[in-house]
C-alpha positions as a Markdown table, in Angstrom:
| # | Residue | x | y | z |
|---|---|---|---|---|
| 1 | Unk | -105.7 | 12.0 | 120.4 |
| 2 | Unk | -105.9 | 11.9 | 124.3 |
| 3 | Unk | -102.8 | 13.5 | 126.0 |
| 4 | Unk | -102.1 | 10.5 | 128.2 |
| 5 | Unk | -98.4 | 11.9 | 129.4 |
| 6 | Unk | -96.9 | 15.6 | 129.9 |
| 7 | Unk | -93.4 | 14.3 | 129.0 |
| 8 | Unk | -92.3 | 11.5 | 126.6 |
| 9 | Unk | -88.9 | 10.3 | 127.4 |
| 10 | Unk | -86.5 | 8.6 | 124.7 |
| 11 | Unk | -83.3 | 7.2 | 125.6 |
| 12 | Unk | -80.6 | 4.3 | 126.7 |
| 13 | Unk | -81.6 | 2.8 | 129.8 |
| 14 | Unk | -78.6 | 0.8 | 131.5 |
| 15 | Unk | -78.3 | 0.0 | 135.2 |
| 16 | Unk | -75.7 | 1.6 | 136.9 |
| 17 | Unk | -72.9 | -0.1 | 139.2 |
| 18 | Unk | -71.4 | 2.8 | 141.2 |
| 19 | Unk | -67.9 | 2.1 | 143.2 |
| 20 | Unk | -67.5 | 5.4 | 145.7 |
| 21 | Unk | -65.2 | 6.6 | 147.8 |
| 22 | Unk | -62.0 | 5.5 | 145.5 |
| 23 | Unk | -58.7 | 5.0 | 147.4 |
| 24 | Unk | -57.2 | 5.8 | 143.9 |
| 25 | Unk | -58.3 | 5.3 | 140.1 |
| 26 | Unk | -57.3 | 1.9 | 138.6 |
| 27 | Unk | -53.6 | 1.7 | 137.5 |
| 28 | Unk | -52.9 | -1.3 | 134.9 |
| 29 | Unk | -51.8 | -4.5 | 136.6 |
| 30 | Unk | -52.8 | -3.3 | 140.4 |
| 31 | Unk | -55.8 | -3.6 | 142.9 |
| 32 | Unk | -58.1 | -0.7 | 144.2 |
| 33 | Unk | -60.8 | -0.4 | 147.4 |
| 34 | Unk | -63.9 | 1.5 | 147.0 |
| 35 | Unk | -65.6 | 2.6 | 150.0 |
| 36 | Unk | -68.7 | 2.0 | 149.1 |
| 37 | Unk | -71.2 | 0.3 | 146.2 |
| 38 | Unk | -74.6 | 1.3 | 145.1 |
| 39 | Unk | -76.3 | -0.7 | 142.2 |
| 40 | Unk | -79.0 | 1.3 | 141.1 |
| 41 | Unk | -81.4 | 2.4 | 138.0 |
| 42 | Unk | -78.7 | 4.8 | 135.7 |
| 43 | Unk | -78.8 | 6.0 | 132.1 |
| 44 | Unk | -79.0 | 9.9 | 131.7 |
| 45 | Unk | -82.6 | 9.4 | 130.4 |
| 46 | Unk | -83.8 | 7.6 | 132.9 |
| 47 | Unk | -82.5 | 9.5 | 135.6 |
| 48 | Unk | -83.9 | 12.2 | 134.3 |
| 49 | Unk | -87.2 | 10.4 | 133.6 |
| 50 | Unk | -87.4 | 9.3 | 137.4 |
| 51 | Unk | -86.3 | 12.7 | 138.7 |
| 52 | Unk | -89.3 | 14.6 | 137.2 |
| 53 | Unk | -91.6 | 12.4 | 137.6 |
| 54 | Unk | -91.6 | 12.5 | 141.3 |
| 55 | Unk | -91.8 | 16.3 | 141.4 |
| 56 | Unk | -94.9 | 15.7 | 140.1 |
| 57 | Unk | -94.9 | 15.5 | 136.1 |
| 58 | Unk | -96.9 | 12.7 | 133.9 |
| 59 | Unk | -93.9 | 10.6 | 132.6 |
| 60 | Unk | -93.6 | 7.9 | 130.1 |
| 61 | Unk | -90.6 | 6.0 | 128.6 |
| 62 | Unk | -89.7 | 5.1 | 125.3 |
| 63 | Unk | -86.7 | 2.7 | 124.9 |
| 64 | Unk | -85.2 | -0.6 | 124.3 |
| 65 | Unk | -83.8 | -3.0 | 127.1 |
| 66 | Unk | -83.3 | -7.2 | 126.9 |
| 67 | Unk | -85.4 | -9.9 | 128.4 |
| 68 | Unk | -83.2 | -9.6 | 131.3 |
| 69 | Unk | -82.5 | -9.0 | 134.9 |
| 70 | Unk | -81.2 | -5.8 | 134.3 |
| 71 | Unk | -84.2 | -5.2 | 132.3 |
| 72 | Unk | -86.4 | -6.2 | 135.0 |
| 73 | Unk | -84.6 | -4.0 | 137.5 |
| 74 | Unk | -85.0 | -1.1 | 135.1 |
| 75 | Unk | -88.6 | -1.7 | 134.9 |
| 76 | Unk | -89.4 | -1.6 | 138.2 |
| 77 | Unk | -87.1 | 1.7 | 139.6 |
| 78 | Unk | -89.1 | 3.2 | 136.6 |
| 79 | Unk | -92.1 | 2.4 | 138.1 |
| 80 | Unk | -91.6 | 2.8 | 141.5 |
| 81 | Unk | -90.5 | 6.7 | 140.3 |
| 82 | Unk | -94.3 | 6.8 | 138.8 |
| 83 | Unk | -93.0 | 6.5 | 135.2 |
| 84 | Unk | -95.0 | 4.9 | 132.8 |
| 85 | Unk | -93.3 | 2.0 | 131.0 |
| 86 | Unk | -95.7 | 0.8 | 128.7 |
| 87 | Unk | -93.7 | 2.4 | 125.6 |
| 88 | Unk | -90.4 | 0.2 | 126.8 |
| 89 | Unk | -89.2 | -2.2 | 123.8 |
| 90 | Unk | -88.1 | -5.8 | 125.0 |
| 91 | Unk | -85.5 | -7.5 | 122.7 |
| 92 | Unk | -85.0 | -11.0 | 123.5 |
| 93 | Unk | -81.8 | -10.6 | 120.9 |
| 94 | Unk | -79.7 | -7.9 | 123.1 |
| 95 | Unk | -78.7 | -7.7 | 126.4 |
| 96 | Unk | -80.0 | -4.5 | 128.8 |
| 97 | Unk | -76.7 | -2.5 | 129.1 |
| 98 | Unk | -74.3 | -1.2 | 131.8 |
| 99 | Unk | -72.0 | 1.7 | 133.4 |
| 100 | Unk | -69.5 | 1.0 | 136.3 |
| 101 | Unk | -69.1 | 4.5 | 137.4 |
| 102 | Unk | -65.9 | 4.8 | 139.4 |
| 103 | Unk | -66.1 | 8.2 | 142.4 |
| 104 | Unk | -63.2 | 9.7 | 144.3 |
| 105 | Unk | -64.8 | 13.0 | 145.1 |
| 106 | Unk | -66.0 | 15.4 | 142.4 |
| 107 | Unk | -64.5 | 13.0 | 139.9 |
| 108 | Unk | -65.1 | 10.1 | 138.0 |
| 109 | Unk | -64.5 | 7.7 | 135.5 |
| 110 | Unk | -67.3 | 5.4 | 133.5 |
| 111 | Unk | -67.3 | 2.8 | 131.4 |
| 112 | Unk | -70.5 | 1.7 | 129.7 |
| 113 | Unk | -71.4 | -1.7 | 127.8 |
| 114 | Unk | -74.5 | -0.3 | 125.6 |
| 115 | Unk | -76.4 | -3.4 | 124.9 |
| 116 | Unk | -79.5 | -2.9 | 124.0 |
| 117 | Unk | -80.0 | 1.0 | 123.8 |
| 118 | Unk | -77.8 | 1.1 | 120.2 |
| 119 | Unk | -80.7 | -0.6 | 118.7 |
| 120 | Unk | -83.4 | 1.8 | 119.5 |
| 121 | Unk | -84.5 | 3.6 | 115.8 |
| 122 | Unk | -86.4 | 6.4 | 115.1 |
| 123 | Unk | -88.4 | 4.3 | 112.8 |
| 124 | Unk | -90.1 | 2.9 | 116.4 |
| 125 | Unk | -91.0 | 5.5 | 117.6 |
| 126 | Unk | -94.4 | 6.1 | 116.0 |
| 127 | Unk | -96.4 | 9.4 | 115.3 |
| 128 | Unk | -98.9 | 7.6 | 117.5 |
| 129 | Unk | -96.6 | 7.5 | 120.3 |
| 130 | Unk | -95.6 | 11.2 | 120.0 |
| 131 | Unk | -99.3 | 12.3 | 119.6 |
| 132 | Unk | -99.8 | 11.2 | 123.6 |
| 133 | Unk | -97.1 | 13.2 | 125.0 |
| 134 | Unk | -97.1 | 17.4 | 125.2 |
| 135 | Unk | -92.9 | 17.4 | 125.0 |
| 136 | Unk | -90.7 | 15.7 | 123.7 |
| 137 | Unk | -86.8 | 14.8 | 125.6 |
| 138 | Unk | -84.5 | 12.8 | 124.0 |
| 139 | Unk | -80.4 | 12.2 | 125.8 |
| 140 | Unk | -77.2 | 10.3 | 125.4 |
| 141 | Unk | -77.8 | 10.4 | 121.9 |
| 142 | Unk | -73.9 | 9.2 | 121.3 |
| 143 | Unk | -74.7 | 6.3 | 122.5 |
| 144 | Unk | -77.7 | 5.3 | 120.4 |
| 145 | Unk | -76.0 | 5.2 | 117.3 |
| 146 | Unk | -79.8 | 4.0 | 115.2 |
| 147 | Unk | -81.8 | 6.9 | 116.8 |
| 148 | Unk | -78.8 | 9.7 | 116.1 |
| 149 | Unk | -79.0 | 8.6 | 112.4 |
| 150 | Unk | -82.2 | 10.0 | 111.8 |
| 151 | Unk | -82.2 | 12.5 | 115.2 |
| 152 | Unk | -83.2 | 15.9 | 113.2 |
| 153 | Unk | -86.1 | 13.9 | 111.6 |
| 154 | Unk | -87.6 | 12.7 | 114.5 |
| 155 | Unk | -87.3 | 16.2 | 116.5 |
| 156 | Unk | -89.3 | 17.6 | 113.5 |
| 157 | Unk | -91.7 | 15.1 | 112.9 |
| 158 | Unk | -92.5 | 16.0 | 116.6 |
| 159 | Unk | -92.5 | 20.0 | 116.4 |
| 160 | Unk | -95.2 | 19.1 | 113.2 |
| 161 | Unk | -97.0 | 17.6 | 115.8 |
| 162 | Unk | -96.9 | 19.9 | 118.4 |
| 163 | Unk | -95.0 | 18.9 | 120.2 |
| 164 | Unk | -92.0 | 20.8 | 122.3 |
| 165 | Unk | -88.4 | 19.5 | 122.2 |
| 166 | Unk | -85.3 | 19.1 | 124.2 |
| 167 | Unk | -81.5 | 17.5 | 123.9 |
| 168 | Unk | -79.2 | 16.5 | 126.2 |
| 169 | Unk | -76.1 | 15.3 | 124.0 |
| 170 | Unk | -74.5 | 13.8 | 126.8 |
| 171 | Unk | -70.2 | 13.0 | 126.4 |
| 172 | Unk | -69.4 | 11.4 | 122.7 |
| 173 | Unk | -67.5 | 8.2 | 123.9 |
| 174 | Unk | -65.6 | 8.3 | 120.7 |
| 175 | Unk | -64.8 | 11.7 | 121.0 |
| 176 | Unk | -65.9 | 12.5 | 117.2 |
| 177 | Unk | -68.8 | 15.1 | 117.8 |
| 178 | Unk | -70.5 | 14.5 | 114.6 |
| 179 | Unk | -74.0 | 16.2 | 115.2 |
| 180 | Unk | -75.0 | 18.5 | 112.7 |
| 181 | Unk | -76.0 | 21.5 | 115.1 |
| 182 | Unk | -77.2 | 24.1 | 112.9 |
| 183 | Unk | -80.1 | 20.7 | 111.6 |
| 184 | Unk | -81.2 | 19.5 | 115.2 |
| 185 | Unk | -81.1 | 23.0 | 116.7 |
| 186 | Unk | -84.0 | 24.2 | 113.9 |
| 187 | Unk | -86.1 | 21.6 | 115.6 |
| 188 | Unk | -85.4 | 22.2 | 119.3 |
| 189 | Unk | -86.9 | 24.3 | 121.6 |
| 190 | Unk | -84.5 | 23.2 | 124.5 |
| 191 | Unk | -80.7 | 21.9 | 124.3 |
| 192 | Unk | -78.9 | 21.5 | 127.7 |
| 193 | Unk | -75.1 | 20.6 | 127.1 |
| 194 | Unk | -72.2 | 20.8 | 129.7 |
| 195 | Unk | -70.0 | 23.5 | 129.2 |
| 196 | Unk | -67.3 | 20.9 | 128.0 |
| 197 | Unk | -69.2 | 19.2 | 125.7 |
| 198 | Unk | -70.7 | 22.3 | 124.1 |
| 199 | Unk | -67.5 | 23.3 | 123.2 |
| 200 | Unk | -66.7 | 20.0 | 121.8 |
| 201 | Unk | -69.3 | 19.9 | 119.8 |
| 202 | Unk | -69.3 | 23.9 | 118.7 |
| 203 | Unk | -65.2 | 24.3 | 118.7 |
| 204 | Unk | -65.9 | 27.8 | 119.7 |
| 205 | Unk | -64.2 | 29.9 | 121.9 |
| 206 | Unk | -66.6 | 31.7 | 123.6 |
| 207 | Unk | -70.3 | 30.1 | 124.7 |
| 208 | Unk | -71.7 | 33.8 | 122.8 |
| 209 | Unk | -69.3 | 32.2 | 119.4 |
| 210 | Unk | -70.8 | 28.8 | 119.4 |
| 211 | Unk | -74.0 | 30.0 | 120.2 |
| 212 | Unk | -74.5 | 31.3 | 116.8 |
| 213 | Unk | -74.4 | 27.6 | 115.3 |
| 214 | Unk | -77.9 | 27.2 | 116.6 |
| 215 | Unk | -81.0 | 28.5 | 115.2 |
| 216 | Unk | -82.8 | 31.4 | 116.8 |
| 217 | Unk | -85.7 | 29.6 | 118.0 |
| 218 | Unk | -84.1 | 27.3 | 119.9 |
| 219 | Unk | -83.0 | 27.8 | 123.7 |
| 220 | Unk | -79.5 | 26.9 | 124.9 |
| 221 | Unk | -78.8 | 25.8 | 128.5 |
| 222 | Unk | -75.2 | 25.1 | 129.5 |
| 223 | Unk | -74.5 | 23.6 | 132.5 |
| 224 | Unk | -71.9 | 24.8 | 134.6 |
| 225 | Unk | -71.2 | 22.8 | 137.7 |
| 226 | Unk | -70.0 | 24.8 | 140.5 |
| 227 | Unk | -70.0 | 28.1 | 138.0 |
| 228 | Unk | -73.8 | 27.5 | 138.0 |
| 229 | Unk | -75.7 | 27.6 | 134.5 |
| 230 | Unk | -75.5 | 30.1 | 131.2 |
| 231 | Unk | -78.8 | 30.4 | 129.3 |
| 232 | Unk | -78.7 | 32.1 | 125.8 |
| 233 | Unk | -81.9 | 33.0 | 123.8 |
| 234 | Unk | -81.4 | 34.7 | 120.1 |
| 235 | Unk | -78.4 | 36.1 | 121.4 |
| 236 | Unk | -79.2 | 37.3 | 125.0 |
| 237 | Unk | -77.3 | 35.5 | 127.6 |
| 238 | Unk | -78.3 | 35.3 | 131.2 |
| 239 | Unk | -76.6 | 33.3 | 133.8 |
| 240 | Unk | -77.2 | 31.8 | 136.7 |
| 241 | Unk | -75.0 | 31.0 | 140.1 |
| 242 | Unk | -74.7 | 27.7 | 141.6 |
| 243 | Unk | -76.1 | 26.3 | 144.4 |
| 244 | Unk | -73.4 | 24.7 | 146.0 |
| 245 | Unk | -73.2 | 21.5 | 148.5 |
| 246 | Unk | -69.6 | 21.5 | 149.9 |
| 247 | Unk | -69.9 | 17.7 | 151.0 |
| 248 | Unk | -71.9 | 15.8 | 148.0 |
| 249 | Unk | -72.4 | 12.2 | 148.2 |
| 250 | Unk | -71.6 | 12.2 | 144.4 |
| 251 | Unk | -72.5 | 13.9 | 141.6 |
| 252 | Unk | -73.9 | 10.8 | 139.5 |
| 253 | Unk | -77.1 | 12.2 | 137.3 |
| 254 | Unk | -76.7 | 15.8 | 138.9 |
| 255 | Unk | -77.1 | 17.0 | 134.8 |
| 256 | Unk | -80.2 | 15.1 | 134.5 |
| 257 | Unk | -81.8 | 16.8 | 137.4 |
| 258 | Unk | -80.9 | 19.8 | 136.7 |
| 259 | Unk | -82.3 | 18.6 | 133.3 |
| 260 | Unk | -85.6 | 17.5 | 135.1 |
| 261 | Unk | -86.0 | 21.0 | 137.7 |
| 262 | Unk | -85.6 | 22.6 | 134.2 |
| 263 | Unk | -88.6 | 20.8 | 132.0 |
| 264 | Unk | -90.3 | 20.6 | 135.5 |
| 265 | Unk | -91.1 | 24.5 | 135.4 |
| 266 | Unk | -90.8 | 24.9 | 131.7 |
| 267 | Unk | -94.0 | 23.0 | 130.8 |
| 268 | Unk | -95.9 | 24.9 | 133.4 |
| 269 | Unk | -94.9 | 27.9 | 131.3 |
| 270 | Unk | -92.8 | 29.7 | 133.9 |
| 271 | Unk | -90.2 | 32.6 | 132.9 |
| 272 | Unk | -87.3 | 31.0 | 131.8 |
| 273 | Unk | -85.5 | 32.2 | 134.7 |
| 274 | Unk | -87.8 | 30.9 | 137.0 |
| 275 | Unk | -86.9 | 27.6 | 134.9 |
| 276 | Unk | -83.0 | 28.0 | 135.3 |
| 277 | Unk | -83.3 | 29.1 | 139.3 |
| 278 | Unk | -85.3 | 25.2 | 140.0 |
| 279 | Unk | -82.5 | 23.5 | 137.5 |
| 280 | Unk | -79.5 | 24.6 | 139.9 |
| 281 | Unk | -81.7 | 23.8 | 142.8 |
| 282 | Unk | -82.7 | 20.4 | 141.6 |
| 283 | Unk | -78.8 | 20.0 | 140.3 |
| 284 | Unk | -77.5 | 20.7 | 144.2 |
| 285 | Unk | -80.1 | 18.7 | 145.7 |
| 286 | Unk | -79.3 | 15.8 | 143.6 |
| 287 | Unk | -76.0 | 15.5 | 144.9 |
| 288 | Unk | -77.4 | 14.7 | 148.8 |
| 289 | Unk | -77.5 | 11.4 | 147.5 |
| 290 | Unk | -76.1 | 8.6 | 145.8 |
| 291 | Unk | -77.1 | 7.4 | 142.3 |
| 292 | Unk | -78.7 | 10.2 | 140.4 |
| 293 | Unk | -82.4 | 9.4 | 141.9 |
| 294 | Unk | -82.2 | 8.8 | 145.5 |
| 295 | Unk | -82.0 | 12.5 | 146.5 |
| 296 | Unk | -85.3 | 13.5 | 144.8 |
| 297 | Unk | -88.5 | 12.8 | 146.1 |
| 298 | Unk | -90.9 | 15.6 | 146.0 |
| 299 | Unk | -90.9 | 19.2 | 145.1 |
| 300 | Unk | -91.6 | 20.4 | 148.7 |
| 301 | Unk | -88.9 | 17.9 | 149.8 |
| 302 | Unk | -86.5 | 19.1 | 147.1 |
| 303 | Unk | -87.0 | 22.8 | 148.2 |
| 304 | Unk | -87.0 | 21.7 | 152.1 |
| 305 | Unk | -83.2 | 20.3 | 150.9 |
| 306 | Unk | -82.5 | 23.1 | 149.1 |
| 307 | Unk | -83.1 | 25.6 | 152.4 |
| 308 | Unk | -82.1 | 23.3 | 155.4 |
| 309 | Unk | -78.5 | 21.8 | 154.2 |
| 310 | Unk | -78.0 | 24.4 | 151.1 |
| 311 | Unk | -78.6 | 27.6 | 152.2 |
| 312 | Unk | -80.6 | 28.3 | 149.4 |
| 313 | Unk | -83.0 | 31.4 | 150.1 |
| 314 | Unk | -85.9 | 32.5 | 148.0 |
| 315 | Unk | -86.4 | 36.2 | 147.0 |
């Protein structure tokens, strides 16, 4: 079957309502200011989804939104970014979900109505569908309770067809962390937790203890924030410093970027080094902006970003 997309995306997609510039966080009975608002495309996935496909990757979308407003408005920012849509599920039944992300400088607090991005199952997502895409990313899988039911099926069913994989678990809402690891890790090639929730979801110590949950064939990619990245490959562990911008604009979807620098180089077959370098730079750059997708536009602009207001410096 014809390749018709380098990357097949499948995750939530939510819009996302983002109050900056906090005075404080809400306290119970009493009224806050934000500074600013920005109601924009979110979900992990999709930012992720956008963010590579402007650097210059063939991107489709498979997920589940309502015949809705927000659906529509999800539609089109996915488009506009150049992602192919025609794999999106419409559910007349459900509504298209949201986060309210709440900034006062490098932290935050969300709060996410799911809607429509629960009812997304494996069982949709159709060997056909997988057959037109060279990789496979899936994210946010906490919050798609039908997909993470049969997770380590799907993930095989598209290594048996080729295909390569990557996770990005994203924060477990109910705080259970309830992913068999050493089952979904036999069918990754890629997994790109935060440091906190890889610990969560290893109880390990030590990033070289938790690593050994995972199988040897699969790549692990912690993200660091300001302590850069830690990649870890049948035991060898190499690391990675920041790129730091002292004045971000927020640091909605900087994961997800980094997520998308990553794949970005990855299916072009570049050293994984190479790979991690572009993740931090994409992470950093992300952060120049508000939203998760309004920072990245290019590759040349994302490393014209990276040199002018980053100091980042090739060698």
């Amino acid at each position: 079957m014809k390749k018709i997309t380098d990357v097949l995306v499948v995750g939530e997609l939510n819009i996302d309502l983002i109050l900056d510039a906090l005075d404080s966080f809400p306290e119970i009975g009493k009224e806050k200011r934000a500074g600013s608002m920005t109601y924009t495309l979110g979900s992990s996935s999709a930012i992720f989804a956008a963010n590579l496909s402007v650097l210059g990757t063939r991107v489709a979308f498979l997920g589940k939104i309502g015949k809705d407003d927000f659906g529509n408005k999800v539609l089109a920012d996915l488009k506009k970014s150049g992602v192919d849509t025609s794999f999106i599920l419409r559910d007349e039944t459900v509504k298209t979900g949201i986060t309210v992300i709440l900034n006062q400088g490098e932290h935050r607090a969300m709060v996410t109505y799911p809607g429509a991005m629960e009812h997304l199952s494996s069982d949709e997502i159709t060997d056909e569908d997988l057959l037109k895409a060279n990789h496979l990313h899936i994210s946010s899988i906490f919050l798609q309770p039908a997909l993470k039911k049969n997770i380590s099926s799907l993930l095989k069913r598209a290594q048996s067809l080729g295909l390569t994989t990557s996770l990005d678990p994203q924060w477990d809402p109910a705080e259970q962390w309830d992913l068999d690891l050493s089952s979904v890790s036999e069918h990754l090639d890629l997994f790109f937790p935060n440091e906190q929730e890889f610990f969560h979801l290893t109880g390990a110590d030590s990033i070289k203890e938790g690593a050994r949950q995972l199988s040897d064939s699969c790549v692990l990619v912690i993200k660091q924030s300001n302590k850069g990245a830690t990649l870890v490959k049948k035991g060898e562990i190499m690391k990675a410093e920041a790129i730091v911008n002292d004045s971000p604009t927020d640091v909605i979807g900087a994961g997800d970027s980094f997520n998308a620098g990553f794949i970005f180089k990855y299916i072009q077959t570049e050293p994984l080094e190479e790979c991690l370098k572009f993740a931090n730079i994409t992470g950093a750059v992300s952060t120049t902006g508000a939203g998760g997708t309004a920072a990245i536009h290019s590759f040349e602009q994302v490393m014209g970003v990276a040199k002018e207001n980053l100091g980042f410096e090739e060698t």
